[in-house]
N, C-alpha and C positions, 0 to 999 in steps of 0.2 A: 732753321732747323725744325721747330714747334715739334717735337715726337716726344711725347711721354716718355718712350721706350724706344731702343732697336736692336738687335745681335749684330753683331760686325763681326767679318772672320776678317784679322788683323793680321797686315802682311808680317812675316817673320824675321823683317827686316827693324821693325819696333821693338825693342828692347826696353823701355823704359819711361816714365808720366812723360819726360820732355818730348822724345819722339812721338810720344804717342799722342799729343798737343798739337806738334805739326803736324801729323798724317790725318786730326781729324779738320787740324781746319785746311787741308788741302780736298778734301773732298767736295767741297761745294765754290764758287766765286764767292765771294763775300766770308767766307766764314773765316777765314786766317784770326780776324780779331777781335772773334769770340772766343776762342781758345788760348789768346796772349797770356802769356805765364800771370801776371800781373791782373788778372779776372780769372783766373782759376786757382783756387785751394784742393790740392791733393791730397788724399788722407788712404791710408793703408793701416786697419783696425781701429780705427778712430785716434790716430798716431798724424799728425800733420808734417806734410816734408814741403822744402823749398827748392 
């Protein structure tokens, strides 16, 4: 990935962190298992969800 930043317009089919995990690690080959639930901590307001 290595980008500091990027905008994504996010298909409208994402609804929610898990989807939104798989759709980012289906953008590239290799990336599925950088986005594994289990390497990503999600926070919405500095609130943690599983």
């Amino acid at each position: 990935m290595r980008r500091e930043s990027e905008e994504l317009r996010v298909p409208a089919g994402v609804t929610g962190a898990s989807s939104l995990l798989t759709w980012l690690g289906s953008r590239k080959r290799g990336a599925a298992v950088l986005f594994e639930p289990d390497r990503v901590q999600v926070t919405v307001n500095r609130q943690y969800f599983e």
